[in-house]
C-alpha positions as CSV (number, residue, x, y, z in Angstrom):
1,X,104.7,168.6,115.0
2,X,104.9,165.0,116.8
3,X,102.6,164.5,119.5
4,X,104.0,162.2,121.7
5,X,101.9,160.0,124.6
6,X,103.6,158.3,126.8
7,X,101.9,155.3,126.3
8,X,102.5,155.6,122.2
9,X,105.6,154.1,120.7
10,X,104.5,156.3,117.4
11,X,103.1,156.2,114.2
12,X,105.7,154.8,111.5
13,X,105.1,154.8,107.6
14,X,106.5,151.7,105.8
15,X,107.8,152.4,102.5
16,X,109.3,149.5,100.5
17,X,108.6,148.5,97.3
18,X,108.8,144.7,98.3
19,X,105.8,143.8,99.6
20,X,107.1,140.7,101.5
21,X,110.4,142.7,102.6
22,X,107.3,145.6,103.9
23,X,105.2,143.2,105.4
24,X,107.7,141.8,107.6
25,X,109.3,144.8,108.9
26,X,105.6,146.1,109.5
27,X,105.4,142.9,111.5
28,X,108.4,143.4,113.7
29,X,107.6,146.9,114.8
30,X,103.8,145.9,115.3
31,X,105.2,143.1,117.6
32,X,107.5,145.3,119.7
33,X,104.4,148.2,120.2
34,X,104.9,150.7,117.1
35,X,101.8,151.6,115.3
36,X,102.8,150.9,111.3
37,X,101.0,152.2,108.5
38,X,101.3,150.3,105.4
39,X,103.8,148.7,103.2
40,X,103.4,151.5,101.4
41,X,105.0,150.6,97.8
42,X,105.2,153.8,95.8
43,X,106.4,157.8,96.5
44,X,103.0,159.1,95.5
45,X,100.9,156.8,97.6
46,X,103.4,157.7,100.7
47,X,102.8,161.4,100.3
48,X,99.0,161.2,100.2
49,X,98.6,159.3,102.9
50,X,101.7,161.1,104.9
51,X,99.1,164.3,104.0
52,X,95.7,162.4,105.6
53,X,97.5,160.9,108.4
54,X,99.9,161.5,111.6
55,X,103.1,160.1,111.5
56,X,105.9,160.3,114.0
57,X,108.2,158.8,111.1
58,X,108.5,157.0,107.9
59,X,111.4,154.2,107.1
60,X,112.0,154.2,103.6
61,X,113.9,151.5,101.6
62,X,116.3,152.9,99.1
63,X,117.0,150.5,96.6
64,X,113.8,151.1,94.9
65,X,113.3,149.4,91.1
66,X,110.5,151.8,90.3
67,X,110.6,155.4,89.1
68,X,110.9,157.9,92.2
69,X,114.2,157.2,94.0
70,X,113.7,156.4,98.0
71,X,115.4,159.8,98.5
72,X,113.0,161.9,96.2
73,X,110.3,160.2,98.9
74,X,112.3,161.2,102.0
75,X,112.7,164.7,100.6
76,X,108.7,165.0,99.5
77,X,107.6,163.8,102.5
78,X,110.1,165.9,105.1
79,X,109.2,169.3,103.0
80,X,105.2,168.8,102.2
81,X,104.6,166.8,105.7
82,X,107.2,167.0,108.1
83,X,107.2,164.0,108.3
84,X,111.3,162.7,109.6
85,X,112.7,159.7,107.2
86,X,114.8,157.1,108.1
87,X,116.4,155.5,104.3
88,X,117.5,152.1,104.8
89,X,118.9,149.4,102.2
90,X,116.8,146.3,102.7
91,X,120.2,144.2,104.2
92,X,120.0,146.8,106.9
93,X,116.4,145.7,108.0
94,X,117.7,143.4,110.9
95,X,115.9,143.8,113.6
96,X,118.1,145.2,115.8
97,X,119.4,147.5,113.5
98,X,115.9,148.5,112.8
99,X,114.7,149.3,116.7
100,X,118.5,151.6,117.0
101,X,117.6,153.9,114.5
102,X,113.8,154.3,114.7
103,X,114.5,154.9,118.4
104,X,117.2,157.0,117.7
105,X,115.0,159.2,115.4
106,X,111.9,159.5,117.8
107,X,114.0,160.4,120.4
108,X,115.8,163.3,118.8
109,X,112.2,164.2,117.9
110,X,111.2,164.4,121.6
111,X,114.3,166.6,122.2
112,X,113.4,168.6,119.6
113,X,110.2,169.1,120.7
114,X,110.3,169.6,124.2
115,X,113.2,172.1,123.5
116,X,110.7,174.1,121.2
């Protein structure tokens, strides 16, 4: 379940296998009031820490070079943690494109859960 404050933007996993790409989309969201956790760069390390750790949601790049697809992640880590995804290709981290859909996903999250 996401707990929301008013006063937290959210928790958001970083999940790139570009450490650079990470790192600077980690920099944007920590800039405009998100707590990020990571670059994260593989599948595995993502689930463990998704397991020891809140998160409101993870943003996963897609075009991964290294075994374990960025789908296999969203899948792992929306079954074992609940955790919602957001896959993106790394031309799609532009800024604004970024804020739309993580604000997009957190909000249907808040729907979600104050209609529960």
């Amino acid at each position: 379940m996401v707990n929301f404050d008013e006063n937290d933007q959210g928790r958001i996993l970083i999940v790139d296998g570009d450490s650079l790409r990470g790192s600077g989309l980690a920099a944007f969201l920590k800039e405009i009031g998100f707590t990020v956790v990571g670059p994260i760069s593989t599948g595995v390390e993502a689930v463990t820490l998704a397991k020891q750790q809140h998160l409101d949601l993870a943003i996963i790049e897609i075009g991964w070079s290294r075994p374990g697809s960025g789908t296999a992640v969203e899948k792992e880590l929306t079954r074992l943690c609940r955790v919602p995804c957001i896959l993106m290709a790394a031309p799609d981290y532009v800024p604004s494109r970024v804020l739309l859909a993580v604000e997009n996903a957190l909000n249907r999250q808040r729907r979600l859960q104050q209609a529960a």
